[in-house]
C-alpha positions as CSV (number, residue, x, y, z in Angstrom):
1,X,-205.2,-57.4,-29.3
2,X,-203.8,-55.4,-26.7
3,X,-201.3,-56.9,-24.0
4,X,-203.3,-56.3,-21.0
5,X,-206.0,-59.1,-23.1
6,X,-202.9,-60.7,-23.7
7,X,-202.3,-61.3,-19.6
8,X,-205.6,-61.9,-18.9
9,X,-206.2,-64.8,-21.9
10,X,-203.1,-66.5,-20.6
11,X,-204.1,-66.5,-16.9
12,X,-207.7,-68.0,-17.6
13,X,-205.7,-70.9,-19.5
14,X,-203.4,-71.6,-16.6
15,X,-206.6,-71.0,-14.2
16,X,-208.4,-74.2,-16.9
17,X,-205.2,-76.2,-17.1
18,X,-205.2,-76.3,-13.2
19,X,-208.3,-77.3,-12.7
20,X,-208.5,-79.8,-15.3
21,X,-205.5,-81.2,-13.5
22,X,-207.2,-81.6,-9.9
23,X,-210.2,-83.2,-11.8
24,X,-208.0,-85.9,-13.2
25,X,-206.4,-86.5,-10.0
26,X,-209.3,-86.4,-7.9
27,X,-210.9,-89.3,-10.2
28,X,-207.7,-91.0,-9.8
29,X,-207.8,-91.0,-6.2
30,X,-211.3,-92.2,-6.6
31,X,-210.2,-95.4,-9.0
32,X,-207.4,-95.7,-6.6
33,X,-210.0,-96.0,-3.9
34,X,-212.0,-99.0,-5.2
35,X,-209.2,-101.0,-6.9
36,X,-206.1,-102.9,-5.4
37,X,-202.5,-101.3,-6.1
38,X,-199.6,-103.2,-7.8
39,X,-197.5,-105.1,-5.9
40,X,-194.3,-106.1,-6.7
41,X,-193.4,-109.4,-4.7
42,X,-190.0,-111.3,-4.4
43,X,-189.8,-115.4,-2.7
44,X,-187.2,-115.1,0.0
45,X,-183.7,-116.9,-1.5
46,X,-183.4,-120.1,0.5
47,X,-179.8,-121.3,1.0
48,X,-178.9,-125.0,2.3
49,X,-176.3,-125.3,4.5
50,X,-174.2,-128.7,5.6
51,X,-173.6,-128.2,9.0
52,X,-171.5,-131.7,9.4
53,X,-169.2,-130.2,6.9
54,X,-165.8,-129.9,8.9
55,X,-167.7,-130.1,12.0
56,X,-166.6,-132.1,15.0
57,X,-168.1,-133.5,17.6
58,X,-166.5,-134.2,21.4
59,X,-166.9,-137.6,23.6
60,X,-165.5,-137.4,27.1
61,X,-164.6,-140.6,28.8
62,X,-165.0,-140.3,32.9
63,X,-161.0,-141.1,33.6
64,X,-159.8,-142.7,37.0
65,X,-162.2,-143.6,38.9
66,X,-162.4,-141.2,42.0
67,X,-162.4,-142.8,45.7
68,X,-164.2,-140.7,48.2
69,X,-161.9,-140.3,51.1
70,X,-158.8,-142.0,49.3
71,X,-156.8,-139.1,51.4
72,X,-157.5,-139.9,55.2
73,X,-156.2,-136.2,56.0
74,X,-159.7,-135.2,53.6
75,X,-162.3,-137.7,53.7
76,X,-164.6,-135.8,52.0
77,X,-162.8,-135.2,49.0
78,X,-162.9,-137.7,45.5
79,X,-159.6,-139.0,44.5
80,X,-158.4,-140.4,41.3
81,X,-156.9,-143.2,41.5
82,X,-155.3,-146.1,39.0
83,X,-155.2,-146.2,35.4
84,X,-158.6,-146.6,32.7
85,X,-158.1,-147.9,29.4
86,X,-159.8,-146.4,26.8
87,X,-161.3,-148.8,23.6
88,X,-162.4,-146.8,20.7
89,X,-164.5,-147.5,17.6
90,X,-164.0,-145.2,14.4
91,X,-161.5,-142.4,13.4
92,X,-160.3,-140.0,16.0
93,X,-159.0,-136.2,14.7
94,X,-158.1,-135.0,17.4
95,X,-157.4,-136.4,21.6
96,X,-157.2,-133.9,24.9
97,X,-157.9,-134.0,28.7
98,X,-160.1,-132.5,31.1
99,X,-159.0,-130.5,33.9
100,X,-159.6,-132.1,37.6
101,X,-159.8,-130.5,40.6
102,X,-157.9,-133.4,42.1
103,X,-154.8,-134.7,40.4
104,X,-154.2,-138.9,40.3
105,X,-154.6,-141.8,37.7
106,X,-155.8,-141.4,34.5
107,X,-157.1,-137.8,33.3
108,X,-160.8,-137.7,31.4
109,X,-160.0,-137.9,27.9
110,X,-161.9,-135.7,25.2
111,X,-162.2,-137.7,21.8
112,X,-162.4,-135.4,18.9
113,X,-164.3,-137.0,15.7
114,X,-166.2,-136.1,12.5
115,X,-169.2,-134.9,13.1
116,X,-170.5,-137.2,10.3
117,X,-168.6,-140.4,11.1
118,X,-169.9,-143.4,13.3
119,X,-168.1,-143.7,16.3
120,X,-168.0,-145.0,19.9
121,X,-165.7,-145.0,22.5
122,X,-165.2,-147.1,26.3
123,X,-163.4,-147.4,29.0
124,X,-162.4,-149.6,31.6
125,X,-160.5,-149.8,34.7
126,X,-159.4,-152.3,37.3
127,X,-159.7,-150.6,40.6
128,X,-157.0,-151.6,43.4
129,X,-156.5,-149.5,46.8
130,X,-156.3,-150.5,50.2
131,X,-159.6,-151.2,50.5
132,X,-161.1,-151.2,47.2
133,X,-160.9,-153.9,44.5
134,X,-163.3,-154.7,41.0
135,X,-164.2,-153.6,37.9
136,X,-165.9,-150.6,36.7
137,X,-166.6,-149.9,32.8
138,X,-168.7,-147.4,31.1
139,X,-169.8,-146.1,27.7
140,X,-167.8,-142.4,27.1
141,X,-170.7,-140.0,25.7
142,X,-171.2,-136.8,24.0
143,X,-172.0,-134.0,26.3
144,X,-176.1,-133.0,26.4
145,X,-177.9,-130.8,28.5
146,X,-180.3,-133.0,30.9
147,X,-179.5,-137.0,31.8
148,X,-179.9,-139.3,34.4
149,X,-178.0,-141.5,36.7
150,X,-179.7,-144.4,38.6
151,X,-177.7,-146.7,41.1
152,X,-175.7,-146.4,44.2
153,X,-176.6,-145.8,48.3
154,X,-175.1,-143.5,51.1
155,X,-175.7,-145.9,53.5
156,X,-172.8,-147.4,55.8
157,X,-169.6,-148.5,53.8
158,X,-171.0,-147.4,50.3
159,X,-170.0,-144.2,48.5
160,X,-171.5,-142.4,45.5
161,X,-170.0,-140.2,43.2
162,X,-171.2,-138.2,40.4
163,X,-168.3,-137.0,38.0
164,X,-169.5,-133.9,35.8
165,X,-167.4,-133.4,32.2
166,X,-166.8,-130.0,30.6
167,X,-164.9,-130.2,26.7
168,X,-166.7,-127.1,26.1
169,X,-165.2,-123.4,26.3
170,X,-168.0,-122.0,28.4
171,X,-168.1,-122.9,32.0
172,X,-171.2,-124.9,32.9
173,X,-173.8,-124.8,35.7
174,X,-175.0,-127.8,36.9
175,X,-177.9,-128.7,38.9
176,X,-178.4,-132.1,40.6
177,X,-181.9,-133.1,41.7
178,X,-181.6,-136.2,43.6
179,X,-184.2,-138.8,44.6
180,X,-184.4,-141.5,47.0
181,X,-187.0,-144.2,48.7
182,X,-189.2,-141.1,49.6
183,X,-189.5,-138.9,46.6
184,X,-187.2,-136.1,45.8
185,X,-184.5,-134.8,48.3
186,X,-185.3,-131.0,49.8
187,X,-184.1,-128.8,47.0
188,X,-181.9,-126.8,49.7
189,X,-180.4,-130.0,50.1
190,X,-179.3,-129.5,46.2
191,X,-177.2,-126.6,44.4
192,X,-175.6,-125.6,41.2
193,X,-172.5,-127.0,40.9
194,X,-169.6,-124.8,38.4
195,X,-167.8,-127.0,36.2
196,X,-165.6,-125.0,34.3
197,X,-164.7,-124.8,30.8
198,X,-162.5,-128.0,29.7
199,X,-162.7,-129.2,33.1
200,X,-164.6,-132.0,35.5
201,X,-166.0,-131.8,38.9
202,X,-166.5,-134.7,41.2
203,X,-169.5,-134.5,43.5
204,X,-170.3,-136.8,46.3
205,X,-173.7,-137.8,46.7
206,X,-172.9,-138.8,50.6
207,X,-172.9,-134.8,50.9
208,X,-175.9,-134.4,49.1
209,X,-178.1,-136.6,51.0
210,X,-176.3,-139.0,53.6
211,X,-177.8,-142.2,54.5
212,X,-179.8,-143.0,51.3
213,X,-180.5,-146.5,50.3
214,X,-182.2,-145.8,47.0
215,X,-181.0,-143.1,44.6
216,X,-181.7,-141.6,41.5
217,X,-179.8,-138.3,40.3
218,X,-181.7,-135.8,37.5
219,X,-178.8,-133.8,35.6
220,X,-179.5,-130.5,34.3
221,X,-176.6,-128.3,32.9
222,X,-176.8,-124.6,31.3
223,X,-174.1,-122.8,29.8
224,X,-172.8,-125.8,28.2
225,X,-173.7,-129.7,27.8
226,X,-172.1,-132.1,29.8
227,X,-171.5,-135.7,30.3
228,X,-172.3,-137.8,34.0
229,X,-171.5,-140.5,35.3
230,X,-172.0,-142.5,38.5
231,X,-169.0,-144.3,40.3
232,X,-170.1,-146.4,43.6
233,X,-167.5,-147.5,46.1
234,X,-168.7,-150.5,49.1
235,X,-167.0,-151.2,51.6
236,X,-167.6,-153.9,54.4
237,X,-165.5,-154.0,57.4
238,X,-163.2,-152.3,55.7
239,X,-163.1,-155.3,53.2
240,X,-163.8,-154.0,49.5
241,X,-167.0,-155.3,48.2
242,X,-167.5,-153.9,45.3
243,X,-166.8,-151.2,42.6
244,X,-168.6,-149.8,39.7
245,X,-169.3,-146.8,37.1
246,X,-172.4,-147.4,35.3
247,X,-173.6,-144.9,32.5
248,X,-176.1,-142.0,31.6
249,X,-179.6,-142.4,30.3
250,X,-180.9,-139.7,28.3
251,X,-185.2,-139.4,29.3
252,X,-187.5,-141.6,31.2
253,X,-188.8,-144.2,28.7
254,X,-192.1,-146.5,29.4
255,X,-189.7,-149.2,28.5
256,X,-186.6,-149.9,29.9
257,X,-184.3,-152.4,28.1
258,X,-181.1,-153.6,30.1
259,X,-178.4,-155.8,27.8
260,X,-176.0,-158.1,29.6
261,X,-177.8,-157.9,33.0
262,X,-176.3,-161.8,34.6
263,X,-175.3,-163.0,38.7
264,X,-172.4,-165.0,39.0
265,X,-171.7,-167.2,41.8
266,X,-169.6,-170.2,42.8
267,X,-171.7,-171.0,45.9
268,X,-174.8,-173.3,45.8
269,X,-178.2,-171.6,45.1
270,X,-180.4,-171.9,48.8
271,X,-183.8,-173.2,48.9
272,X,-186.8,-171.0,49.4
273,X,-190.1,-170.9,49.8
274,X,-190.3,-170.3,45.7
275,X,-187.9,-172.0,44.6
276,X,-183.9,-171.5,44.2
277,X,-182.6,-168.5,46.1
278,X,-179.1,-167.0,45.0
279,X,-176.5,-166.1,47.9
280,X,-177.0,-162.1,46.7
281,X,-179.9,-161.1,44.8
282,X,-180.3,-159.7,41.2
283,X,-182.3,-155.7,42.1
284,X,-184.2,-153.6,40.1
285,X,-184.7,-150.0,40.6
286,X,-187.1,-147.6,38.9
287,X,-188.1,-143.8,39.1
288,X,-191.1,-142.2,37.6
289,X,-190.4,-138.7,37.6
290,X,-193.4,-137.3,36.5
291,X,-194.7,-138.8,39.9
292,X,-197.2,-141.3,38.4
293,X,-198.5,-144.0,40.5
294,X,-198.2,-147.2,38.9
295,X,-197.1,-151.2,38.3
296,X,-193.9,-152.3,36.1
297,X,-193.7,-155.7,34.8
298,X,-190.1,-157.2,35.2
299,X,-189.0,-160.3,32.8
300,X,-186.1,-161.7,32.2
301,X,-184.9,-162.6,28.1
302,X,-183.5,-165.4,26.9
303,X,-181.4,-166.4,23.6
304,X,-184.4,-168.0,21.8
305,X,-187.0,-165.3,21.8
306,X,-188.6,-167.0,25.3
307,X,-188.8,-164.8,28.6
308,X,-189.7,-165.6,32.3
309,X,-191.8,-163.1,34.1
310,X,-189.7,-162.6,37.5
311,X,-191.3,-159.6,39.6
312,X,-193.7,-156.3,39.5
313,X,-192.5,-152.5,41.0
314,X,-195.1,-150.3,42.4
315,X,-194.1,-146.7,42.0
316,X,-195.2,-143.4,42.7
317,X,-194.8,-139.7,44.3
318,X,-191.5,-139.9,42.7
319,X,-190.1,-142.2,45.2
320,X,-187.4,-144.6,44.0
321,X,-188.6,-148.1,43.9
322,X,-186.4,-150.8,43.9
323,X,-187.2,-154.8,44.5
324,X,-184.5,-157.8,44.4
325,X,-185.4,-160.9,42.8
326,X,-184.8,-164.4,44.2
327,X,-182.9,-166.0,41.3
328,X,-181.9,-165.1,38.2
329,X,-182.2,-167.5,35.4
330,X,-178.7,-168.1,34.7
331,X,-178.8,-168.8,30.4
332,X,-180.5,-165.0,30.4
333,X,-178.8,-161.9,28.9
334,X,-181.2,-159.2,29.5
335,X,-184.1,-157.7,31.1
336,X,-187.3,-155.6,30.0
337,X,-189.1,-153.4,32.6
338,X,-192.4,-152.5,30.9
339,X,-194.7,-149.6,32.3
340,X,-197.9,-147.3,31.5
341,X,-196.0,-144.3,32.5
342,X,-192.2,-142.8,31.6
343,X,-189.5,-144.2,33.9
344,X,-185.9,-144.1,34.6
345,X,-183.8,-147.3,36.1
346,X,-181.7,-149.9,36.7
347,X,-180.2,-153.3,37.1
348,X,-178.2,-154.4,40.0
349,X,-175.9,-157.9,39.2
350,X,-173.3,-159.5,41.2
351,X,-170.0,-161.5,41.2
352,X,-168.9,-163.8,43.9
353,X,-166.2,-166.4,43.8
354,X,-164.0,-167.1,46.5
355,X,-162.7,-164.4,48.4
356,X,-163.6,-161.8,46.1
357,X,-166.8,-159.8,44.8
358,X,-167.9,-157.3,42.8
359,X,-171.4,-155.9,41.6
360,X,-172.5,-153.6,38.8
361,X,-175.3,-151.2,37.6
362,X,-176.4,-152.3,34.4
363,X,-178.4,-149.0,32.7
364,X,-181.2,-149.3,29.8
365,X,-180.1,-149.0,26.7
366,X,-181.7,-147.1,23.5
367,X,-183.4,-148.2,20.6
368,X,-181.0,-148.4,17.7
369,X,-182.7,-147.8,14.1
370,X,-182.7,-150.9,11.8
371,X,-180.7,-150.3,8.3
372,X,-177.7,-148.1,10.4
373,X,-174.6,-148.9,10.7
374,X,-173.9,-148.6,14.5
375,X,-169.9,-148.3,15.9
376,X,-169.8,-149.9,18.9
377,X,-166.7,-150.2,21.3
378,X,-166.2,-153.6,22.8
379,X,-163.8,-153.2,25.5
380,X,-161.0,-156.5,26.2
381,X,-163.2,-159.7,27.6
382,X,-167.0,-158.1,26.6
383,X,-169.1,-159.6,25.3
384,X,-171.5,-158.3,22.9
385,X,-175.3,-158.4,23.8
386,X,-177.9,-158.0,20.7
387,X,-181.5,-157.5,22.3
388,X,-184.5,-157.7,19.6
389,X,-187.6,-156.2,21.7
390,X,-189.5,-156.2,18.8
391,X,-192.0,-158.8,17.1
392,X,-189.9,-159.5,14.1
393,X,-186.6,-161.9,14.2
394,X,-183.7,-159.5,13.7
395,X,-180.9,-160.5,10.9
396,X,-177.9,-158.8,12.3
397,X,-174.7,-157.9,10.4
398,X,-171.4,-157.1,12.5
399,X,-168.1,-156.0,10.6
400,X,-164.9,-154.9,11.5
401,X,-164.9,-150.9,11.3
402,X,-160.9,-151.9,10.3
403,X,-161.8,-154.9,7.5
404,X,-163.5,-153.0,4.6
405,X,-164.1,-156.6,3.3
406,X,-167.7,-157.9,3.2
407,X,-166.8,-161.7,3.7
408,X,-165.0,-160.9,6.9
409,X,-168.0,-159.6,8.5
410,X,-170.3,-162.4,10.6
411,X,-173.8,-162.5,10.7
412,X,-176.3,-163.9,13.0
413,X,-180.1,-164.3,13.6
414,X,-182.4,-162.8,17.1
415,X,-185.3,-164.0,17.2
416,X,-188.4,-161.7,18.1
417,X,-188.0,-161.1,22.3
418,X,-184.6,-162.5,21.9
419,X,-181.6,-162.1,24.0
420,X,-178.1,-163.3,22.4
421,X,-174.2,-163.1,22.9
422,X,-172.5,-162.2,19.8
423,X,-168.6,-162.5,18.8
424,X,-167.5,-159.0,17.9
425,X,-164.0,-157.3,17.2
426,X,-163.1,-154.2,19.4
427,X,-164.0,-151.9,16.8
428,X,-167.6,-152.8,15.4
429,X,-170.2,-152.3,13.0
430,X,-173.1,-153.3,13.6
431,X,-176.4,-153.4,11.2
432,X,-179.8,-154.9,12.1
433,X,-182.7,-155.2,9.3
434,X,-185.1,-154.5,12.6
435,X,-184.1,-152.4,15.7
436,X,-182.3,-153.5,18.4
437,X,-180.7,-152.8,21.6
438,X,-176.7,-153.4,22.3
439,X,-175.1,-153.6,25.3
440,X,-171.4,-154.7,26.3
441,X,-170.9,-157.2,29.6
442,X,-167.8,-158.4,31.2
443,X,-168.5,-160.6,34.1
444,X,-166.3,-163.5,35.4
445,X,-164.6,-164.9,38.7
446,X,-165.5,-161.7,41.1
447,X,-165.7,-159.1,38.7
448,X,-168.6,-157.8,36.9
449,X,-168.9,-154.5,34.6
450,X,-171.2,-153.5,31.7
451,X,-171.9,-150.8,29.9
452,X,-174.9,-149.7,27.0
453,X,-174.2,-149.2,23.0
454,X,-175.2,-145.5,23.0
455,X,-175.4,-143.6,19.7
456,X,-174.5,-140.4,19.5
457,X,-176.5,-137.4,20.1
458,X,-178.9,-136.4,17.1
459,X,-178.6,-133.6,15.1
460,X,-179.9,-131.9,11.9
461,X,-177.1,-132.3,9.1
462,X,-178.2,-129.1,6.9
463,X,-180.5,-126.4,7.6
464,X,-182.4,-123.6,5.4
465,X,-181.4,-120.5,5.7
466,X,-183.7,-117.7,4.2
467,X,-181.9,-114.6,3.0
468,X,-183.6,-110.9,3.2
C-alpha cells in the first residue's frame, strides 16, 4: 500500500472517530435534557452562642432630684439638689455616674451587673429647700427604647420634670410626645432632645406645654436606650406641698395594676352626699394612646381577695383622663383599672398630718411569672406589696438574696384578687407558684413615696448562628 493510501485511510478514521464523538455527545445532551442533574447539597453548620456569657447589663438610678428654678438668677433651669440613697438587690461588678448638665446633690448612678443574675436596684431621697419638702422614691431601670411617664401638671405652683439617662457610648435622641386633658400637644410644641453618651438631660415639661393640668409623656429614644423618669415639684404660696419621682411603664396594657396605692390623713373624713369624703382625694389618671373611645372600671383591693368598685373613666381622642375618688378605703393596698382597649396611667395618693404634706404617683406595675425568682429592692421603711390579680391564691416565698438558707426565708398566702403587706429584707427574693404584681410603699406622717417591682428588660440568652 502506497503512502498517499496511507494519508487518506488515516484521515477517513479521524473523519469516523469525530463524528462518532458528536453522536455520543449529542445523545448525551439529549439524556441530559429529560433527566435531573446531580446535586451535591450541604445543611448549613448551626452554631449556638450564649450571649449572657460575660455580658453585663446597666441600671441607671435618676440621682438628686432636680428643682426647676432652684437658682432664682435662672428659673428655667433643673437643679440637683440633696442627696439620694441608693438600695440594691443582687451582685454589683461594676458602679459609675452619669454626666449632668447641672452640677448639685447626688449624681445618677450606673449599676453594672451580670447579664444573667437577678437584680434590682432603688432609690430614695428626702427633699429639703427653701420651699420644697417630702419624699420622692423610684424604681432605677435598664435603659429601653420607648416608655411612658404619667403624672404631674404645669399649672400654678407645680413643676414637672422629665430626667433622660444615657450609660450608653452613643449619644441618644430623644423625642417626647406629650399629652394633656385635650389629646396630644402640637408636635412643634415637641423636639428631639440630645442626651449624650454617659450623660443625663433634665427637661421641663412647664417648657413644653405650660399650664397643663393633666399630663402624660410618650418616650421615644434612637441611637441608644434610655431610662425616664418624672419628678413633680408643688408649691402653694410659696409653702411646699408636695414632692415626688414616680417611675416608667414600659406599653399601654388593658390592665393596669397599681401596688401600695393608700391616703393618709390625721383630719376627720367630711360627710358627703355618698358617703365619707377625705380632706384631699385619691386620682386616677389614664391615657389610651391608640385614641380609643371607651369606659375603665376602677376598684380598689383588699388583703382577703375582696374589692370595692370605686369609679369608671371615660377616655378617648387620646385625651388624658383623670377622676378623683371621694374616699379611699383605708385597709386597701392596691388598685386595678380594667379596660377593652390598651392604656397608660396612674395613681395619685396623699399624706397630710399636721403642718406637713406630701403626695405621690403610684405607676402600674408588671406581671411577674410564677416559678422566678424575682430581686426586689426594698428601700429603709417600705413596705412590700404582693398583688395576686389572678383566680388562683398565690403561695409566695421571699428569701434573703444574702441568707442562702432555706429556713430563713418566710412564706405567705394571697388569696385570688388579693392585696397584702409582706415583711421583706432590703435585698429580696421573691417566688410566687402563680403570678403576681410587687410594688414598694413608704407612707407615714406627711410623707408618701412608692415605687413598682420591675424586672429587667428581656432578652434572648443564646442565638443560632448559621455558618456559610
Amino acid at each position: 500500500m502506497s503512502e498517499k493510501t496511507n494519508s487518506v485511510l488515516r484521515g477517513s478514521l479521524r473523519a469516523t472517530t469525530g463524528l462518532v464523538i458528536l453522536a455520543v455527545s449529542a445523545a448525551a445532551v439529549l439524556v441530559l435534557g429529560t433527566a435531573p442533574l446531580p446535586t451535591i447539597e450541604r445543611s448549613p453548620v448551626a452554631l449556638t452562642v450564649d450571649t449572657m456569657q460575660g455580658a453585663e447589663r446597666d441600671i441607671v438610678c435618676a440621682g438628686a432630684f432636680a428643682v426647676l428654678g432652684a437658682d432664682p438668677t435662672r428659673p428655667s433651669t433643673s437643679i440637683p439638689v440633696g442627696e439620694a440613697a441608693v438600695t440594691v438587690a443582687g451582685t454589683l461588678t461594676t458602679q459609675g455616674e452619669l454626666l449632668r448638665q447641672e452640677a448639685g446633690g447626688t449624681a445618677p448612678q450606673v449599676l453594672g451587673v451580670p447579664a444573667g443574675d437577678r437584680f434590682a436596684a432603688a432609690q430614695t431621697q428626702t427633699v429639703t429647700t427653701d420651699t420644697l419638702r417630702g419624699l420622692s422614691a423610684s424604681a432605677c431601670a435598664e435603659p429601653t427604647n420607648e416608655q411612658w411617664l404619667v403624672g404631674g401638671a404645669t399649672t400654678l405652683g407645680i413643676t414637672t420634670t422629665v430626667n433622660l439617662g444615657n450609660p450608653s457610648a452613643v449619644p441618644a435622641t430623644v423625642q417626647l410626645t406629650v399629652f394633656d386633658e385635650n389629646g396630644a400637644v402640637d408636635s412643634q410644641q415637641t423636639s428631639g432632645v440630645l442626651v449624650p453618651a454617659g450623660s443625663d438631660r433634665v427637661v421641663s415639661m412647664n417648657g413644653y406645654a405650660p399650664g397643663r393640668e393633666q399630663l402624660a409623656v410618650r418616650i421615644v429614644s434612637t441611637g441608644a436606650a434610655v431610662t425616664a423618669t418624672l419628678g413633680v415639684a408643688h408649691v402653694t404660696e410659696l409653702t411646699s406641698f408636695a414632692v415626688d419621682t414616680a417611675t416608667r411603664q414600659i406599653a399601654p396594657n388593658p390592665t393596669l395594676v397599681i401596688p401600695g396605692l393608700t391616703n393618709l390623713s390625721d383630719h376627720d373624713h367630711g360627710p358627703g352626699d355618698a358617703g365619707e369624703l377625705d380632706p384631699f382625694s385619691v386620682r386616677f389618671r389614664v391615657l389610651a394612646p391608640g385614641g380609643e373611645s371607651g369606659t375603665a372600671s376602677v376598684r380598689a383591693l383588699f388583703p382577703d381577695g375582696s374589692s370595692e368598685d370605686l369609679a369608671t373613666i371615660e377616655y378617648g381622642d387620646t385625651a388624658v383622663a383623670d377622676v378623683p375618688i371621694a374616699h379611699w378605703p383605708e385597709e386597701a393596698n392596691a388598685a386595678i383599672i380594667t379596660a377593652s382597649d390598651p392604656l397608660v396611667g396612674g395613681a395619685f395618693g396623699s399624706a397630710d398630718q399636721g403642718p406637713e404634706h406630701d403626695y405621690a404617683w403610684f405607676a402600674p406595675a408588671p406581671l411577674l411569672d410564677a416559678d422566678s425568682e424575682i430581686a426586689v429592692a426594698v428601700v429603709p421603711g417600705g413596705q412590700l406589696v404582693l398583688v395576686n390579680p389572678g383566680t388562683e391564691a398565690a403561695e409566695v416565698r421571699i428569701a434573703d438574696t444574702a441568707i442562702e438558707s432555706d429556713r430563713a426565708a418566710s412564706r405567705l398566702t394571697v388569696p385570688a384578687g388579693g392585696a397584702a403587706i409582706a415583711q421583706a429584707p432590703a435585698s429580696a427574693l421573691v417566688t410566687s407558684d402563680v403570678p403576681i404584681v410587687m410594688g414598694v410603699r413608704l407612707a407615714a406622717g406627711g410623707n408618701i413615696a412608692g415605687y413598682p417591682v420591675i424586672e429587667l428588660n428581656e432578652r434572648a440568652s443564646t442565638i443560632t448562628v448559621f455558618t456559610r
